[in-house]
Backbone as a chain_set.jsonl record, in Angstrom:
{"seq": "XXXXXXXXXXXXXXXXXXXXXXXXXXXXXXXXXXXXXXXXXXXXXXXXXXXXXXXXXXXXXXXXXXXXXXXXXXXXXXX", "coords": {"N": [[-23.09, -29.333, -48.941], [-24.48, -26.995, -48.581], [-25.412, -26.584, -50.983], [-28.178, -28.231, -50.541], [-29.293, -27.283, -48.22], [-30.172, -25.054, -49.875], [-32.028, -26.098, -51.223], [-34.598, -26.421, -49.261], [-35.293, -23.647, -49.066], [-36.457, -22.86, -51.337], [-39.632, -22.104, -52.74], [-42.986, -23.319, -52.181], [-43.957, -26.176, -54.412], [-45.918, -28.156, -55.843], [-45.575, -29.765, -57.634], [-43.049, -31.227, -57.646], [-42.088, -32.231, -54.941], [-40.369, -31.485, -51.818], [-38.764, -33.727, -49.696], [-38.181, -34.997, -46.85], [-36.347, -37.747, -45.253], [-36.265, -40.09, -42.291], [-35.113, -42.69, -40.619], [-34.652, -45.044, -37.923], [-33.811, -47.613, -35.211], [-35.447, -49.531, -33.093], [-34.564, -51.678, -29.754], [-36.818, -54.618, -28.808], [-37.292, -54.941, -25.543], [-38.09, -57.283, -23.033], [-39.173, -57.594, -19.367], [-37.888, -60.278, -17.644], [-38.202, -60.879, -15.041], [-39.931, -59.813, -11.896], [-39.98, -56.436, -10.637], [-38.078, -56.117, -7.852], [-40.6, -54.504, -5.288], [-40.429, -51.425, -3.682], [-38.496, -49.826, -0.884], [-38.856, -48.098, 1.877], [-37.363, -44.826, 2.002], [-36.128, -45.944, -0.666], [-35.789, -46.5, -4.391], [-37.617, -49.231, -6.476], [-36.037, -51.938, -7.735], [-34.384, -53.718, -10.134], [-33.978, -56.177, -12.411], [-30.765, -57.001, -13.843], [-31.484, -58.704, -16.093], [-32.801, -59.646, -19.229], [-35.418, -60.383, -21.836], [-35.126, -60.572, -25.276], [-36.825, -59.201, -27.323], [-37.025, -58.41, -30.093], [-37.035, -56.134, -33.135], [-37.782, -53.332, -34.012], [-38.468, -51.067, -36.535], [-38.304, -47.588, -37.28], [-39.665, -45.589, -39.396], [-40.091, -41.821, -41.018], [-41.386, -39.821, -43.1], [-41.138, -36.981, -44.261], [-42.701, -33.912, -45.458], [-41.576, -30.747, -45.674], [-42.648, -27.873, -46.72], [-45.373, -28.877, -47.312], [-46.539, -29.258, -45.153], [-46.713, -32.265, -44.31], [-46.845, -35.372, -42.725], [-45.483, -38.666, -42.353], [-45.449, -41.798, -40.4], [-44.119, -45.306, -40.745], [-43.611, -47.992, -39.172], [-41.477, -51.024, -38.785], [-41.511, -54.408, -37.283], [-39.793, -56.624, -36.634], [-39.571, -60.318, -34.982], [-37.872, -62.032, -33.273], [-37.006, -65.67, -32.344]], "CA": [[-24.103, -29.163, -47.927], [-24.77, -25.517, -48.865], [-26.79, -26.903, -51.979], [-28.714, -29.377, -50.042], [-29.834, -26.529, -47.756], [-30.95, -24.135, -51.044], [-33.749, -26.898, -51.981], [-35.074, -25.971, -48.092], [-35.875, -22.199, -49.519], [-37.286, -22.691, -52.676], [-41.316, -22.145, -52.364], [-43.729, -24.884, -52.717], [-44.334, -26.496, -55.647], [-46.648, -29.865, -55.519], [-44.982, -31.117, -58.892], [-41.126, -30.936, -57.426], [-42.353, -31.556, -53.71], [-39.381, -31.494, -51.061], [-39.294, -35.258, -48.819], [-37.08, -35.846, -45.866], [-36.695, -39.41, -44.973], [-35.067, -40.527, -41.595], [-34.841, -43.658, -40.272], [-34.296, -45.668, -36.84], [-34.217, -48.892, -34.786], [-35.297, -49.864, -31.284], [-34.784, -53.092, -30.116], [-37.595, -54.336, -28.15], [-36.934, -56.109, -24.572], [-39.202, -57.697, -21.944], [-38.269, -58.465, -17.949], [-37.749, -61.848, -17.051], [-38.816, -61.315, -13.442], [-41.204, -58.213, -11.816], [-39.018, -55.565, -9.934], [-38.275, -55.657, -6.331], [-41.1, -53.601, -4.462], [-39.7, -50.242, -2.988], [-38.474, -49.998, 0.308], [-38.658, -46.748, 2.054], [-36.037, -44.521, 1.131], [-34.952, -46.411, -1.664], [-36.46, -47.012, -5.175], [-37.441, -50.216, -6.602], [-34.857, -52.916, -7.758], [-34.51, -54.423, -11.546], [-33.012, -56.808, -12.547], [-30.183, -56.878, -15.398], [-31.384, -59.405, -17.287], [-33.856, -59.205, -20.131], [-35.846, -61.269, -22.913], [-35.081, -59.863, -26.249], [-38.525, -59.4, -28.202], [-37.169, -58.735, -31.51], [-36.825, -55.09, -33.405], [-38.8, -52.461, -34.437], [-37.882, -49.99, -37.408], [-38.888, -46.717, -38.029], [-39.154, -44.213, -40.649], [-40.3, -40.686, -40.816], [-41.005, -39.155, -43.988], [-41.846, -35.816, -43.72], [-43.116, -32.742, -46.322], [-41.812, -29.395, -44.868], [-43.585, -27.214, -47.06], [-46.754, -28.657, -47.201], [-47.071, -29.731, -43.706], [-47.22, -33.37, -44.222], [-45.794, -36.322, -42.311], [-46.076, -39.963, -42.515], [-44.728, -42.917, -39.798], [-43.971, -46.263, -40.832], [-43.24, -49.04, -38.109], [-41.943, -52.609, -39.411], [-41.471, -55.65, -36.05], [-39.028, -58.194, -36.42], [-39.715, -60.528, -33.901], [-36.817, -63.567, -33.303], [-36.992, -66.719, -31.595]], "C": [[-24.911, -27.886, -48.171], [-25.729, -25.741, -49.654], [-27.792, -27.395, -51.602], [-29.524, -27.798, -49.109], [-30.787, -25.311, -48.472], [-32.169, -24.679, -50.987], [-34.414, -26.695, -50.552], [-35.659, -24.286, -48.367], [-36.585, -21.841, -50.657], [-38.791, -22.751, -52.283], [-41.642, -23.29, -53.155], [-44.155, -24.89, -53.96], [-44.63, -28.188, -55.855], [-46.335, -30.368, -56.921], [-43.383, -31.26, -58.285], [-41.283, -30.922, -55.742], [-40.231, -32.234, -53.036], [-39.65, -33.086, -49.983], [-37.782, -35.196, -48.262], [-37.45, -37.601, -45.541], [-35.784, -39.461, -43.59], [-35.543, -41.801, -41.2], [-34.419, -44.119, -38.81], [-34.968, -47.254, -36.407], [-34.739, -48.79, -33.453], [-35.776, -51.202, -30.95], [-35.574, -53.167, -28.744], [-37.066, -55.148, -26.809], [-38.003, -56.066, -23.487], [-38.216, -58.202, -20.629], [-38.722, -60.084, -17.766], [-38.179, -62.238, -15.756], [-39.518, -59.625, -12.948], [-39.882, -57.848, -11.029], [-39.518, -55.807, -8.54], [-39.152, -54.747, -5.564], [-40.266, -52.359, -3.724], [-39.735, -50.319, -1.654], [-38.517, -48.163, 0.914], [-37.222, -45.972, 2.03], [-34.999, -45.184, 0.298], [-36.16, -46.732, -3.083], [-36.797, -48.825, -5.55], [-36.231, -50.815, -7.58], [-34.983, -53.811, -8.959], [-33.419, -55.234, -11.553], [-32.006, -56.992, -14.177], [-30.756, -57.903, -16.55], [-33.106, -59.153, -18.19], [-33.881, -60.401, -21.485], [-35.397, -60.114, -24.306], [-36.263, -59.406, -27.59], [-38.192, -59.146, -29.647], [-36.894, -56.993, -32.04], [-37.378, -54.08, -34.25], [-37.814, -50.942, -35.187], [-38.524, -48.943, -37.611], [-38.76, -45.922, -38.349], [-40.591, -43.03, -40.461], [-40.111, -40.304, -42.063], [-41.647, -38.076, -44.009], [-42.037, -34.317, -45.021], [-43.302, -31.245, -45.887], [-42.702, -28.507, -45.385], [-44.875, -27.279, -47.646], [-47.495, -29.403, -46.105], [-47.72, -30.976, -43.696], [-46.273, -34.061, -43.514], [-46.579, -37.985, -42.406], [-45.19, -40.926, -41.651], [-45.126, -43.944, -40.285], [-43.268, -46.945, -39.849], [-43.019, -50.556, -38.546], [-41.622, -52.838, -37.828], [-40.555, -56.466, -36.962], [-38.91, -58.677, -35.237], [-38.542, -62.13, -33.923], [-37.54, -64.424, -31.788], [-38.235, -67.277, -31.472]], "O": [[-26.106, -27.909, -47.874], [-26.855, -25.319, -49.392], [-28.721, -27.08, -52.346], [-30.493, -27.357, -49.726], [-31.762, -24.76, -47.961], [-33.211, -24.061, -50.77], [-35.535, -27.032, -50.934], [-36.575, -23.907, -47.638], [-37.174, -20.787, -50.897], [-39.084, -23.565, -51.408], [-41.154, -23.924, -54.091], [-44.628, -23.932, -54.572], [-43.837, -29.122, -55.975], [-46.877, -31.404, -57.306], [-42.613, -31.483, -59.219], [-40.817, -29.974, -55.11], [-39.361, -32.947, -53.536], [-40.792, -33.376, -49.626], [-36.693, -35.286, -48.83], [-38.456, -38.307, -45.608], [-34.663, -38.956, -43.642], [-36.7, -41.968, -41.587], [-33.589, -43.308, -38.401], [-35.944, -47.868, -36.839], [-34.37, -47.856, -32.74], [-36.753, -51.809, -31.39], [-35.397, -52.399, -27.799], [-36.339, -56.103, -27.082], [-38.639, -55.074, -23.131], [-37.149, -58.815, -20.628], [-39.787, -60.701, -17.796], [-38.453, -63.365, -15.342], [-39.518, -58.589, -13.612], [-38.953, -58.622, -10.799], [-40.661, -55.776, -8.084], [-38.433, -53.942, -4.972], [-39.261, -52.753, -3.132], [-40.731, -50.77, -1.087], [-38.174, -47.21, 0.213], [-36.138, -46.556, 2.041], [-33.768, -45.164, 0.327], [-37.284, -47.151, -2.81], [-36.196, -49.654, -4.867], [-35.522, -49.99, -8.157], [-35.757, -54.755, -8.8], [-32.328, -55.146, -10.99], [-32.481, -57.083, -15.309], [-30.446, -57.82, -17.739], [-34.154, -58.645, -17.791], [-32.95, -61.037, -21.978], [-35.409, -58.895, -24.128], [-36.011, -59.481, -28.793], [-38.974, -59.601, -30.482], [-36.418, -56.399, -31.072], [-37.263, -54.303, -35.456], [-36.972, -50.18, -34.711], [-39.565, -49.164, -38.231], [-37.879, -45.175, -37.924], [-41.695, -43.265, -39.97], [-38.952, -40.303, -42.478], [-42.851, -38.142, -43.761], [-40.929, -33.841, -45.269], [-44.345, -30.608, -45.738], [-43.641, -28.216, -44.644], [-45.472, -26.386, -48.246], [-48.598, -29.951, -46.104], [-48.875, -31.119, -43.293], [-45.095, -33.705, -43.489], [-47.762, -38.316, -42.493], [-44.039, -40.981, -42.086], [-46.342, -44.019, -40.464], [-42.161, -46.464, -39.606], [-43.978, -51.314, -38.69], [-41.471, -51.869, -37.084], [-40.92, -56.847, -38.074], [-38.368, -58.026, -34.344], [-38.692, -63.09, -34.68], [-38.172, -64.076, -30.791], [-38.394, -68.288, -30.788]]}, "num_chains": 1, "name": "protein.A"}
């Protein structure tokens, strides 16, 4: 880990650049019915259930020392 943190101090150099990559999911969901209206002193009222819309990936690659970043977004959509 110690090494991995060195290449973070070395100065820039646009032939040898530095690239993080991370990665994530989020899966998408839709309601099946509108929420209960609010009653006074009380919020409104959801319901547990949910459509599943499918899943959305995304990546983050990012260029600390020359202040670049780039998002990518794929969709997978089922059913």
């Amino acid at each position: 880990m110690e090494d991995v943190l060195e290449v973070y101090k070395l100065p820039y150099d646009p032939l040898r650049p530095v690239v993080c990559l991370d990665e994530t999911n989020r899966q998408l969901i839709g309601e099946t019915a509108a929420p209960l209206p609010s009653k006074p002193g009380s919020s409104k009222k959801y319901d547990y259930e949910y459509v599943r819309n499918g899943v959305a990936d995304i990546f983050m690659m990012f260029e600390p020392l020359a202040a670049r970043r780039y998002t990518a977004v794929t969709y997978a959509r089922f059913g």
